[in-house]
DOLUMMI-492031 format. One record per residue (C-alpha): x, y, z. Coordinates in Angstrom, 2 decimals, padded with zeros to 5 digits, m for minus. Each point is the difference from the previous one (the first is absolute). Layout:
(rec (X Y Z)) ...
END
This chain:
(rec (049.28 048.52 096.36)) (rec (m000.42 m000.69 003.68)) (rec (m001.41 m003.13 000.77)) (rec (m002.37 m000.76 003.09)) (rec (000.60 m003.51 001.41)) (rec (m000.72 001.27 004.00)) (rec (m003.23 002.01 001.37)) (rec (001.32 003.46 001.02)) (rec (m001.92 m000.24 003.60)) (rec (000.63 m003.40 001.86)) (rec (m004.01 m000.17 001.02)) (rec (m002.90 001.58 m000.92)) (rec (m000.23 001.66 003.37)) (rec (002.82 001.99 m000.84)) (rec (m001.58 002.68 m002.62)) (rec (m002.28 002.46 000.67)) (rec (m001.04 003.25 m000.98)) (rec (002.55 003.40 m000.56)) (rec (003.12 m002.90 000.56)) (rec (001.60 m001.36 m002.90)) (rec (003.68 m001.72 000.70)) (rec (000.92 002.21 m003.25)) (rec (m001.46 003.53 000.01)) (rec (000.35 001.96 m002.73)) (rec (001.15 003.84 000.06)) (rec (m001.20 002.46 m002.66)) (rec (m001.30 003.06 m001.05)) (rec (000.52 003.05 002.84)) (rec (001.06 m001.93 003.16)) (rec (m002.43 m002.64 m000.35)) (rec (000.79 m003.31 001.31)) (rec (m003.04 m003.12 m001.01)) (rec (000.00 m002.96 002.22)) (rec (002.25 001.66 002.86)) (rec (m002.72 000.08 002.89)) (rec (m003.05 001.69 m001.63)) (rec (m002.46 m000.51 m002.27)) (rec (m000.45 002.88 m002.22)) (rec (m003.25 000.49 m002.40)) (rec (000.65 000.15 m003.50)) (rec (m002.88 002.01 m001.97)) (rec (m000.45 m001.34 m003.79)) (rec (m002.29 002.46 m002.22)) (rec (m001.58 000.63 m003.27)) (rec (m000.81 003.15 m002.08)) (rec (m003.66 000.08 m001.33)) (rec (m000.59 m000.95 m003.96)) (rec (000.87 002.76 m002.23)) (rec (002.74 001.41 002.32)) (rec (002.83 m001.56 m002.20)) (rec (m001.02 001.40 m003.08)) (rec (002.97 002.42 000.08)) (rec (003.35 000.09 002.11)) (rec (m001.13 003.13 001.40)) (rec (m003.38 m001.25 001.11)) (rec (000.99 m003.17 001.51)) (rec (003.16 002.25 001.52)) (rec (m003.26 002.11 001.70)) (rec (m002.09 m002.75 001.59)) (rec (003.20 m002.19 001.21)) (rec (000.97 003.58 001.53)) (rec (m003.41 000.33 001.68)) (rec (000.11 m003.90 001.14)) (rec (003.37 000.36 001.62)) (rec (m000.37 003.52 001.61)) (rec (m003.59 m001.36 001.79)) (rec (001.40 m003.15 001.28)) (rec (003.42 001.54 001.44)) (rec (m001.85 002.52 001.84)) (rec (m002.48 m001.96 001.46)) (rec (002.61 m002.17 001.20)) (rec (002.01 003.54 001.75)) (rec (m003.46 000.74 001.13)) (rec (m000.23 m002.93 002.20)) (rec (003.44 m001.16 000.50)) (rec (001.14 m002.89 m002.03)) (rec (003.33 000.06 000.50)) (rec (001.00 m002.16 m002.86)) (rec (m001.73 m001.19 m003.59)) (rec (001.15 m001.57 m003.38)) (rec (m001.76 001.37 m002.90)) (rec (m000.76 m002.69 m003.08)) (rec (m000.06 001.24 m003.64)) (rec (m001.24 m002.54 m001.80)) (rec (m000.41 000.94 m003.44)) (rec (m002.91 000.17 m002.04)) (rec (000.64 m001.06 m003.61)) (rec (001.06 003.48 m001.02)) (rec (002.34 000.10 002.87)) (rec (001.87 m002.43 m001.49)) (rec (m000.26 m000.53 m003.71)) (rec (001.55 003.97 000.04)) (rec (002.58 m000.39 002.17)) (rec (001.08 003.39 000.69)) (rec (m004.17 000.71 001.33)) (rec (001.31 m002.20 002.50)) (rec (003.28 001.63 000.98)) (rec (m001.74 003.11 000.18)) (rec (m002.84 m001.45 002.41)) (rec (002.89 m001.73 002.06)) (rec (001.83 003.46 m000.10)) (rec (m002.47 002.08 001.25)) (rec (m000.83 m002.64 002.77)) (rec (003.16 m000.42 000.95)) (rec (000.51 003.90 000.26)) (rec (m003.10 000.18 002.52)) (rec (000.84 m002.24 002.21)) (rec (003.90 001.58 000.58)) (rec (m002.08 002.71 000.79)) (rec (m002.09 m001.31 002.66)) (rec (002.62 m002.45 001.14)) (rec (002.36 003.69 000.64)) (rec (m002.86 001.86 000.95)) (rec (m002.10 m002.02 002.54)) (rec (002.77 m003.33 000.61)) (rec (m002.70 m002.15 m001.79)) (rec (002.20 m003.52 m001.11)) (rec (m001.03 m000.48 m003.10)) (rec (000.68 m002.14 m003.51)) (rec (m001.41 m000.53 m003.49)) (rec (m000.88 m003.01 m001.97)) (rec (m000.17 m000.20 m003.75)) (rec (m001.78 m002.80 m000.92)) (rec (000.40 m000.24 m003.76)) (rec (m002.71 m001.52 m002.00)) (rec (000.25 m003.70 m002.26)) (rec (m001.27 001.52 m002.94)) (rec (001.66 m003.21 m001.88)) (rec (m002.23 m002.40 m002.62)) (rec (000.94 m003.28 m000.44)) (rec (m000.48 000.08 m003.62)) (rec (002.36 002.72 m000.30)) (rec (003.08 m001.93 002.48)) (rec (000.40 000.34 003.50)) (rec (004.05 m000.23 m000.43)) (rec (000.53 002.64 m002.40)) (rec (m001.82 002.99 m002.70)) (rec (m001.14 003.31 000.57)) (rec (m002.71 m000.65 003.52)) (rec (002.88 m001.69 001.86)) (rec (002.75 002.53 m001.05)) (rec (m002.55 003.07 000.89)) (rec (m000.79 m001.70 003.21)) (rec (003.11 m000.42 001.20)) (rec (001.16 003.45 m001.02)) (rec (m002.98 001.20 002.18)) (rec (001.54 m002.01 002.91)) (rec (003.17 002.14 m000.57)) (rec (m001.77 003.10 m000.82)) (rec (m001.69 m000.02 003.33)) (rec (003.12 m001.12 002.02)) (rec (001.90 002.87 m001.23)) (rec (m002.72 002.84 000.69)) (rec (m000.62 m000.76 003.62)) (rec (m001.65 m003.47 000.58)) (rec (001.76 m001.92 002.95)) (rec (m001.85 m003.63 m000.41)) (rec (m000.62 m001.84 m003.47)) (rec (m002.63 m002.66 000.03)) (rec (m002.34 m001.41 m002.54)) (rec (m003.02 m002.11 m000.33)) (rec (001.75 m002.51 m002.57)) (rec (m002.61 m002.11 m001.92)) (rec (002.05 m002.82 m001.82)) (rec (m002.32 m003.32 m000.59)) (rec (m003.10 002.61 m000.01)) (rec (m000.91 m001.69 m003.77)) (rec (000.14 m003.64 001.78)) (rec (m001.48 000.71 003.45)) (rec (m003.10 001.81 m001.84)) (rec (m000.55 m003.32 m001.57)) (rec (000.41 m002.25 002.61)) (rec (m001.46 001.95 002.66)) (rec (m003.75 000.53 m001.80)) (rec (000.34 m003.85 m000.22)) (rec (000.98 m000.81 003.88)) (rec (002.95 m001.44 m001.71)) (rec (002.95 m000.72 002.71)) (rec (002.40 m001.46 m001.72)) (rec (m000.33 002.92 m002.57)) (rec (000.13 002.34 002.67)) (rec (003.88 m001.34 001.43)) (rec (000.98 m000.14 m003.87)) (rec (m000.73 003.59 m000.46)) (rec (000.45 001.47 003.39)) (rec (002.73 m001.78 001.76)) (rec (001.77 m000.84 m003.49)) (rec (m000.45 002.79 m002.43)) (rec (m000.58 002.72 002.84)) (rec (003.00 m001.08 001.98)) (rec (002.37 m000.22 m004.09)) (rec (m001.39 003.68 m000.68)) (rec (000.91 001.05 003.32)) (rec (003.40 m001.18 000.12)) (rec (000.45 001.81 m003.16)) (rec (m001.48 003.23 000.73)) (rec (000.92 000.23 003.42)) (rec (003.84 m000.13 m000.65)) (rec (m000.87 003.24 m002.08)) (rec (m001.78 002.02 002.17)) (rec (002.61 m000.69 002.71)) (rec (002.73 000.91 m002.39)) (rec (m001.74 003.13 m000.28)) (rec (m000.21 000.32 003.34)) (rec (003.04 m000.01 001.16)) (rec (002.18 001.88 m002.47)) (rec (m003.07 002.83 000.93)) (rec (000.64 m000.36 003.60)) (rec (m003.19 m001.03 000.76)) (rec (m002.15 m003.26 001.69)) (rec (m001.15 m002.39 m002.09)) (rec (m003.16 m000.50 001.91)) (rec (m001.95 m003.19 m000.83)) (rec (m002.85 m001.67 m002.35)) (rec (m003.39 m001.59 001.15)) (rec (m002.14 m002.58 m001.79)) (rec (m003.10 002.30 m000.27)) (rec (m000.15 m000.77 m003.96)) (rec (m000.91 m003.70 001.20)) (rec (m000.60 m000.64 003.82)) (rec (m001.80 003.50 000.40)) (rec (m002.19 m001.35 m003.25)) (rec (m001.09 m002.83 001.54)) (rec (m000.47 001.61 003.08)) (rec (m002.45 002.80 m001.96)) (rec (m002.00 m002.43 m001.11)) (rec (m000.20 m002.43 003.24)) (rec (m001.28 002.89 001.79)) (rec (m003.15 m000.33 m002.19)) (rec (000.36 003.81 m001.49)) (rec (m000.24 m001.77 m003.43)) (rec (m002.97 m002.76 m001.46)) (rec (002.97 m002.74 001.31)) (rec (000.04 m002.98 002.04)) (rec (002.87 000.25 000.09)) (rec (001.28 m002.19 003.22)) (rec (001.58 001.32 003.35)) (rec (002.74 m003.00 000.10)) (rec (000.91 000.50 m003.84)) (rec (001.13 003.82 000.60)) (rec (001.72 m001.03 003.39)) (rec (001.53 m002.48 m001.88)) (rec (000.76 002.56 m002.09)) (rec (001.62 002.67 002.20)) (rec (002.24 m002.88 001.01)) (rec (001.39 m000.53 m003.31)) (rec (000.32 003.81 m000.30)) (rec (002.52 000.02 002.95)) (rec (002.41 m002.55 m002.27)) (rec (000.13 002.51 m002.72)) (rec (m000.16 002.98 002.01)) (rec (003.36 m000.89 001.53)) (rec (001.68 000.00 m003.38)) (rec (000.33 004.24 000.23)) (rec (002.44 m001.02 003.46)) (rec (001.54 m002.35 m001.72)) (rec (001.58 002.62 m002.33)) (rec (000.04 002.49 002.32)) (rec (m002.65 001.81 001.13)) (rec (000.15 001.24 003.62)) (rec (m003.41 000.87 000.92)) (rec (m002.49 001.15 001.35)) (rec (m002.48 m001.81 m002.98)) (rec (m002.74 000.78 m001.64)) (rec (m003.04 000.84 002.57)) (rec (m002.48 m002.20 m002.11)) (rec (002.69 m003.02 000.38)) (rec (m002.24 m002.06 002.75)) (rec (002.58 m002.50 m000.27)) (rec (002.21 002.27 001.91)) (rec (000.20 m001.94 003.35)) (rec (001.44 m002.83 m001.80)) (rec (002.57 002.60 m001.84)) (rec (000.72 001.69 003.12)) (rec (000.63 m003.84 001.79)) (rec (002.10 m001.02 m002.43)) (rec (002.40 002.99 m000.65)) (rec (m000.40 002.18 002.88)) (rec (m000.91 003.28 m002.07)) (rec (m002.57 002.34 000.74)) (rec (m003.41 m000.21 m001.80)) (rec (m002.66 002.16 m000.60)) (rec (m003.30 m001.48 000.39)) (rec (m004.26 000.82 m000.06)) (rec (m003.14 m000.90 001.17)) (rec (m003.01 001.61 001.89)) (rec (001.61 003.87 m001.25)) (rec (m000.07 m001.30 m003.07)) (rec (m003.94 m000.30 m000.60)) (rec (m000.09 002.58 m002.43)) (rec (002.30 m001.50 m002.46)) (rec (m001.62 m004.01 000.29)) (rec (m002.07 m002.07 002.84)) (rec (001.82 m003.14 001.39)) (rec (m000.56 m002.79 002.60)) (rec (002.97 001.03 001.95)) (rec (000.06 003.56 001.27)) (rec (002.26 000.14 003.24)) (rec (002.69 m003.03 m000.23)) (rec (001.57 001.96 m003.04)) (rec (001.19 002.52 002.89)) (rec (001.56 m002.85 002.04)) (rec (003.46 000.51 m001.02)) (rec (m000.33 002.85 m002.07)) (rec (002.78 002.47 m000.05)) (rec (m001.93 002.61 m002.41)) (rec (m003.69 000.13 m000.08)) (rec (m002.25 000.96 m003.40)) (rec (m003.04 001.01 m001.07)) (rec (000.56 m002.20 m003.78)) (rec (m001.45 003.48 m001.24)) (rec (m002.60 002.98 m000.41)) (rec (m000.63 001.85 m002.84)) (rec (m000.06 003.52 001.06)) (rec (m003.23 001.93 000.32)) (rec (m002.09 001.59 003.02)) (rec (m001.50 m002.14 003.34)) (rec (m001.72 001.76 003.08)) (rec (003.74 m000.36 001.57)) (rec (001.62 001.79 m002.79)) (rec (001.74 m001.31 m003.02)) (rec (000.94 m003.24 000.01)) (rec (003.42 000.07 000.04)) (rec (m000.91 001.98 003.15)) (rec (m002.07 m002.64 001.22)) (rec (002.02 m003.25 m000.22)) (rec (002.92 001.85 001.15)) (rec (m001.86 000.38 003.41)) (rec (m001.10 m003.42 m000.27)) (rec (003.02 m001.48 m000.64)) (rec (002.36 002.44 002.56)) (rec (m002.38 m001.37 003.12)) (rec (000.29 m003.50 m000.88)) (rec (003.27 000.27 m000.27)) (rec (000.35 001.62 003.43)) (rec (m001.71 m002.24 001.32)) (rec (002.64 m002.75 m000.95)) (rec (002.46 002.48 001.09)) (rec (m001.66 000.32 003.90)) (rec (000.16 m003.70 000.15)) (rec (003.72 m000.37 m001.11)) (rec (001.02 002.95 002.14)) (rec (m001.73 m001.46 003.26)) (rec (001.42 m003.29 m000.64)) (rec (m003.51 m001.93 m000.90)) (rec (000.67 m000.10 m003.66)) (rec (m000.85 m003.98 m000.17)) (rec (m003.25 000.33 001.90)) (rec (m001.03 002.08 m002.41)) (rec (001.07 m002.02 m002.86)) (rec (m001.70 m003.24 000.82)) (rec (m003.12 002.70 000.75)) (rec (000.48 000.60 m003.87)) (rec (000.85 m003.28 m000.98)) (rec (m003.20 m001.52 002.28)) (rec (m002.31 001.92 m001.54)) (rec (000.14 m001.23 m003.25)) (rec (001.82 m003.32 000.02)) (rec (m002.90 m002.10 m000.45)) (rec (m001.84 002.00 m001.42)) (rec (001.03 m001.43 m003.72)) (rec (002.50 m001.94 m001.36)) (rec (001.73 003.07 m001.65)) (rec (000.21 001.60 003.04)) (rec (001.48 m002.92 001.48)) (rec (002.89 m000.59 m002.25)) (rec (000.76 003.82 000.95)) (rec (000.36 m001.34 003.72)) (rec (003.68 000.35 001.22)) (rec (000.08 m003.54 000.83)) (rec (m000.85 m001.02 m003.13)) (rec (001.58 002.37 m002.02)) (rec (003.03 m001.40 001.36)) (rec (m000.81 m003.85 m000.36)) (rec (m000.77 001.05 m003.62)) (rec (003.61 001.99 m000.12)) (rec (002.09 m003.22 000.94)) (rec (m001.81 m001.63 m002.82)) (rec (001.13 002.06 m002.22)) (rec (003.48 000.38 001.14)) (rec (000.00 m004.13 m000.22)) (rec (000.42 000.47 m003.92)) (rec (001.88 002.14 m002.36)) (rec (m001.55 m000.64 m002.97)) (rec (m003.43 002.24 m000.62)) (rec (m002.42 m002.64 m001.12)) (rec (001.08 m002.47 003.00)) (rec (m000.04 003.29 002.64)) (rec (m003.48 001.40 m001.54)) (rec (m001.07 m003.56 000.52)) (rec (001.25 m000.71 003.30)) (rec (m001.56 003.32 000.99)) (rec (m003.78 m001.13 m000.99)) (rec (000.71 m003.50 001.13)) (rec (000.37 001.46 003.93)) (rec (m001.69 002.46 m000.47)) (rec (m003.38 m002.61 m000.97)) (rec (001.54 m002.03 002.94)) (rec (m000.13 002.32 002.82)) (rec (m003.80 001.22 m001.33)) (rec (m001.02 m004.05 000.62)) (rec (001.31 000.05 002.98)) (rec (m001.45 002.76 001.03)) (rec (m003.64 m000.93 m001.73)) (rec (000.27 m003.86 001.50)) (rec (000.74 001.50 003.62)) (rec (m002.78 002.37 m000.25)) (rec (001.10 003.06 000.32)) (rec (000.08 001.09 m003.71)) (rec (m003.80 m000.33 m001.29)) (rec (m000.21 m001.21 m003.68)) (rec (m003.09 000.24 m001.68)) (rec (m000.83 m003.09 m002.03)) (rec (000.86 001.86 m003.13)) (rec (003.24 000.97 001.73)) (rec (000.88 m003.15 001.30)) (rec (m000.58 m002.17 m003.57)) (rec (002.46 002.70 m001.88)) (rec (002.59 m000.41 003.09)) (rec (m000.42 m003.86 m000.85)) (rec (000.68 000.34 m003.66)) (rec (002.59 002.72 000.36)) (rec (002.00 m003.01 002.11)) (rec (m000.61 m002.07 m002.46)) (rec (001.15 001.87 m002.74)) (rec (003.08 000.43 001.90)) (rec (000.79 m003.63 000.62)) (rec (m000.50 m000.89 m003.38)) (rec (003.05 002.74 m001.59)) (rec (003.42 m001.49 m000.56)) (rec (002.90 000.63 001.79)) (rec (002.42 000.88 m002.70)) (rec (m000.47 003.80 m001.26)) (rec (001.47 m001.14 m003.58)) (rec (m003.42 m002.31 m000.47)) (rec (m002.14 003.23 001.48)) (rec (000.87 002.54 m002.34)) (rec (m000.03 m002.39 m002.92)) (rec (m003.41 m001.13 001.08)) (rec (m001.09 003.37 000.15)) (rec (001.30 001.75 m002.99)) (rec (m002.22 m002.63 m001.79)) (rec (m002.78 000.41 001.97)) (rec (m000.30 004.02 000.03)) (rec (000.90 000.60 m003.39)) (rec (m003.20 000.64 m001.59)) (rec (000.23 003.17 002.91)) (rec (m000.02 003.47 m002.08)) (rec (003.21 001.95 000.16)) (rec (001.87 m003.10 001.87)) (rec (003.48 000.22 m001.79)) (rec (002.68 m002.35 002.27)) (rec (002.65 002.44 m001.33)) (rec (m001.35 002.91 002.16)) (rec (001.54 m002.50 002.75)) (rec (002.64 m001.43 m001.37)) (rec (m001.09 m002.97 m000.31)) (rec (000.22 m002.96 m003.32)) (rec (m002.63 m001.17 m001.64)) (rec (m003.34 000.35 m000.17)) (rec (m002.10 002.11 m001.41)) (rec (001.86 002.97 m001.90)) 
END
């Protein structure tokens, strides 16, 4: 287990997009983070298509073939590919080996044919229920067999959207409950993915292939859903960057045990993931539209090394299929990152990005470089998850004050009271991580499905 105790970049000022101080090579002559930024399309067959192997076989073969010729047709010279699985993808693992197989099979045939760089991601599906065990039983053992499954038919990065603490965080976060939030997030998130990450990377490397990265979407991207007002919510701006910020602590768990990178695209904690341990990340924002709205659509790309859509289901625009469609979308962006690294005005461009949106909301200011890194050192300041996940909200609250009492961050009213109580809340949890968790497993468990075991952890409710 590797241990960060040092940022990976010695300022802020150092990262950037298509650059990462460890790039990662995969897939046919691909190398992520190595000087370009390279789009990573992330799909989805229609309802119905995976009744059958053979039907969902059909539409993932019409999905792939439409978005790798659209990118010959207008020259993307490089692309990842994300499978991530539906449900049937991965609760029959060999559906998913055969998807990744047949993937993998077209691209070595347009990376020999037309030079096209290319890799796959399998991104294998949490199909786990508390009340059943996270640690062991039939969902965790078909999981990870999909995980291997997938590795050994053709897919050259392994990622997952983990979802460890989901039970508490659902609780806590309908109630605007903080402390609830760092119990089940940066405690219970961060336990789970210590466990399941040092499986998946054990996987990984006796398949001879990347153990990508995770992303706090389960959570952070929840919170962020409803703060963007697409649900009857009110639910606050500050509270989800708070959030995000919290995310990052657990996020860096899959490093931790091993993962390499690039992460998971809907990780918007990666700038404080990429600070930290110098990996490439995969990140989204104004491409990603179709899959969820947001207040932050450039500063994701600000030191991006791939670029996503989140993801389309497939079906028919004016432009042509979707796949078709984003992969245009996607291929210019990312050429346009590519012009301004190749002509040497790469930072312009990224404070352009990271400008834009800065202010704009306080969860797209915790995506900010600068911050992102302030909040990395507070992390880094602590080994234990509760005190890290706490020291990331704690500057992460800081740095929004400062910005809100200097003016250049506008709080609404609203915005501002919940930014006071948040730093209240804060101030008032203890130090030790012992009293925490024993505070906590009182207080949560009345939650359905909680069971401490699932995280190795005494006591409690059973």
């Amino acid at each position: 287990m590797v241990v960060f105790r040092t940022m990976a970049y010695p300022s802020a000022d150092e990262m950037v997009f298509g650059r990462a101080l460890k790039p990662v090579k995969c897939g046919f002559d691909l190398a992520i983070g190595s000087g370009f930024v390279i789009p990573e399309l992330k799909y989805a067959p229609r309802p119905g298509t995976e009744s059958s192997l053979e039907s969902i076989l059909e539409e993932y073969r019409r999905i792939t073939t439409d978005a790798l010729k659209r990118a010959v047709a207008i020259g993307i010279p490089m692309l990842v590919l994300e499978l991530e699985h539906v449900y049937q993808l991965s609760h029959n693992p060999e559906w998913g080996a055969a998807v990744a197989r047949m993937t993998a099979e077209m691209l070595e045939e347009y990376h020999s044919k037309y030079g096209l760089k290319c890799a796959l991601r399998a991104t294998i599906a949490d199909f786990r229920r508390p009340a059943n065990g996270l640690r062991d039983g039939e969902d965790l053992n078909t999981m990870l067999q999909a995980f291997d499954r997938s590795a050994a038919e053709g897919a050259h990065i392994l990622s997952i959207e983990s979802t460890g603490g989901k039970e508490v965080f659902n609780h806590c976060l309908t109630r605007q409950d903080l402390r609830g939030i760092l119990f089940a997030v940066g405690v219970l998130g961060s336990l789970d993915m210590q466990f399941l990450w040092s499986k998946i990377v054990e996987i990984a490397d006796r398949r001879g292939v990347i153990p990508g990265g995770d992303t706090d979407c389960a959570h952070a991207n929840s919170a962020m859903f409803m703060a963007a007002g697409l649900l009857d919510t009110e639910m606050p701006h500050v509270f989800a960057a708070l959030i995000r910020a919290i995310g990052a602590a657990r996020s860096l768990v899959a490093f931790e045990q091993g993962a390499k990178g690039p992460d998971k695209d809907c990780g918007y904690e990666g700038p404080v993931i990429k600070a930290i341990t110098g990996s490439p990340i995969s990140m989204e924002g104004k491409s990603c539209a179709c899959a969820h709205s947001s207040m932050c659509g450039n500063i994701p790309a600000a030191v991006c090394d791939l670029w996503s859509n989140e993801a389309v289901q497939y079906g028919e625009m004016f432009g042509g299929t979707t796949p078709q469609v984003f992969m245009e979308i996607l291929g210019y962006d990312a050429a346009q990152m590519n012009a301004a690294l190749q002509m040497g005005v790469e930072t312009i461009l990224r404070d352009v990005f990271v400008a834009s949106d800065k202010y704009r909301d306080p969860q797209a200011f915790v995506l900010a470089p600068d911050v992102a890194y302030e909040i990395g050192k507070a992390i880094i300041s602590h080994e234990d998850y509760y005190l890290r996940a706490k020291a990331a909200a704690v500057k992460a609250a800081e740095l929004i004050n400062q910005a809100n009492s200097s003016g250049s961050l506008a709080l609404t009213r609203f915005e501002r009271r919940v930014l006071d109580e948040c730093i209240d809340c804060l101030n008032s949890l203890p130090d030790d991580p012992d009293q925490f968790t024993s505070e906590c497993l009182k207080e949560y468990a009345c939650v359905e499905d909680f069971r401490p075991h699932n995280y190795d952890i005494a006591g409690g409710a059973s």
